[in-house]
N, C-alpha and C positions, 0 to 999 in steps of 0.2 A: 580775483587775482590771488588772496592767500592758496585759494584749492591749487592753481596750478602752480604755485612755488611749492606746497606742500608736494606735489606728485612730482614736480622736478626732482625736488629732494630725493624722495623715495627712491628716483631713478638714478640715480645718483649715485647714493647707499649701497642699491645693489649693485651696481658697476665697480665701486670701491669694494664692496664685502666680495665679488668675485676675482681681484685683481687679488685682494690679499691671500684668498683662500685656492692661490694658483703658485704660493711660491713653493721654492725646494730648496732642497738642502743637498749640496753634491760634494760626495767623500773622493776624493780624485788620490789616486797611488802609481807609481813608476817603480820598475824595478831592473834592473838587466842579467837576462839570462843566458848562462851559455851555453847556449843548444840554438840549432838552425830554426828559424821563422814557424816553416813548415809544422815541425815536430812542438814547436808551443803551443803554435794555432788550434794542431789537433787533438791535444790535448788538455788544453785551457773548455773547449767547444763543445767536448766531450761529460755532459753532466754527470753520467757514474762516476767520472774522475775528481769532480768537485769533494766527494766524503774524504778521501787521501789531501788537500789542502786547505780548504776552507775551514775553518773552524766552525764557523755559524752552521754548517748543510749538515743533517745529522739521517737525511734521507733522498731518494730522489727514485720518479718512477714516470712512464710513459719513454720518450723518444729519447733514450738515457744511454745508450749503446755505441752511440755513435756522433761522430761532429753535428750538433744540431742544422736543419738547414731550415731555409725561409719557410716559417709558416708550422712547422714543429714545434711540439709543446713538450715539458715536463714539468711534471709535480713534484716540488720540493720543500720540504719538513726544514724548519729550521727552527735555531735559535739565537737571537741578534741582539744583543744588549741586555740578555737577558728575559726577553719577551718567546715564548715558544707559541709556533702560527701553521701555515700551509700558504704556497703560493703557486701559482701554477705560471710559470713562463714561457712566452712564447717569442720564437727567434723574429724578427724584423726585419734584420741586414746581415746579409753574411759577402765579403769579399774577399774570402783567400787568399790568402793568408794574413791581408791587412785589417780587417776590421770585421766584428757583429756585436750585434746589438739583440737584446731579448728585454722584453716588459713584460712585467708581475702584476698578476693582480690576486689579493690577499682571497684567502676564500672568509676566513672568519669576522673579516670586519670590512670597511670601506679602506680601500689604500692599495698600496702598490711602488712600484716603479721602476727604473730603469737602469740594465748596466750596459757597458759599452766595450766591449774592449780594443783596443789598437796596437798593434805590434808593424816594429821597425827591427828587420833585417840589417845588423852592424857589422863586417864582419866576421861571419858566423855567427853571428849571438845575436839575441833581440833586446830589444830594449821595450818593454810590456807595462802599459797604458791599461789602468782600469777606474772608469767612474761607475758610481755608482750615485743617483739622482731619486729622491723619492720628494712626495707633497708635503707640506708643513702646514695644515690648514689650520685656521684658528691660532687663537692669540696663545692660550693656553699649549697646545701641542707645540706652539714655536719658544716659547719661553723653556719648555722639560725638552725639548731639539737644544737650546743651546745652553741650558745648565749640564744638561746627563747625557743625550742620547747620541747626539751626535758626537761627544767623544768616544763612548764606547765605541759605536761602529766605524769610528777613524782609525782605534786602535787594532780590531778585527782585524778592517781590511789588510793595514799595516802585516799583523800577522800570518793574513792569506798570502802574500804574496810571500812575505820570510819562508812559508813552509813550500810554496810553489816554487823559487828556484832551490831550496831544498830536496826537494824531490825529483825533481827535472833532472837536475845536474849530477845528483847521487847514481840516479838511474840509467847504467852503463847498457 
C-alpha cells in the first residue's frame, strides 16, 4: 500500500511540476495609429522594419524583406531587459490585414515565445494590439519575471509601440 501512494505521489509531483513549469507571463500593449490597416499590417509584418521601432531588435536576417507569411522564418538578434540572445521566428497565422502570429525559439538557451499582433481598422486609422507571451518556468525564473524582468520588457514594448506610431505617422 505505501509503494503505490508513494508512486501516486510521484505522479502527482510530476503533473504539478508540469502545470507550473507551463505558465507565462504576457506583456499586452495597444496603441492607435493613423495610417490605414493595410499600410500597418505591412509594415509591423515586415521584420527588416522591426530595427527602425523596436528597441529590443538590434538585427534580423532570413525572410526579413517582406510581410512574413505562414511558415517563414527569421533570425533576430536582440536585446530585452537587458539580456543579449538569438531567436529565430517563425510566422504561424497570418490574416490580412487583421492578425499574425510568430513563435521563437531561443537558439542559446531553452525558451522562447510568442507574439501576436491584432489590428482594428477605425476610421482610417488602426488601433494595433500586441501581446507578447513567453514561459516562466521554475519558481526562481518566475520570482526575477516579477521583481525585474517583466517590468523591463513591459517598458520596451511600451516604447515599441511609442516609436511605431512615431514613425508610421511621421512617414509621409
Amino acid at each position: 500500500m505505501n509503494t503505490m501512494i508513494s508512486a501516486m505521489l510521484r505522479v502527482h509531483s510530476r503533473a504539478q511540476w508540469r502545470q507550473h513549469s507551463q505558465a507565462m507571463t504576457r506583456i499586452y500593449n495597444t496603441i492607435q495609429i493613423d495610417k490605414p490597416v493595410e499600410q500597418v499590417f505591412d509594415y509591423v509584418t515586415t521584420a527588416a522594419n522591426w530595427l527602425q521601432w523596436h528597441p529590443s531588435s538590434i538585427g534580423v536576417t532570413g525572410a526579413a524583406d517582406h510581410p512574413g507569411n505562414v511558415g517563414e522564418q527569421v533570425t533576430e538578434q536582440y536585446v530585452v531587459a537587458g539580456n543579449r540572445g538569438t531567436v529565430v521566428w517563425t510566422v504561424r497565422e497570418r490574416d490580412c490585414p487583421r492578425h499574425w502570429v510568430i513563435d521563437g525559439v531561443l537558439l542559446e538557451r531553452r525558451g522562447g515565445g510568442t507574439v501576436a499582433y491584432t489590428l482594428t481598422a477605425k476610421n482610417g486609422s488602426t488601433f494595433f494590439e500586441r501581446e507578447f507571451a513567453y514561459p516562466t518556468p521554475g519558481l526562481f525564473f518566475r520570482l526575477i519575471d516579477a521583481l525585474i524582468y517583466r517590468r523591463r520588457v513591459q517598458a520596451e514594448s511600451e516604447q515599441a509601440l511609442r516609436n511605431l506610431k512615431r514613425k508610421l505617422e511621421s512617414d509621409e
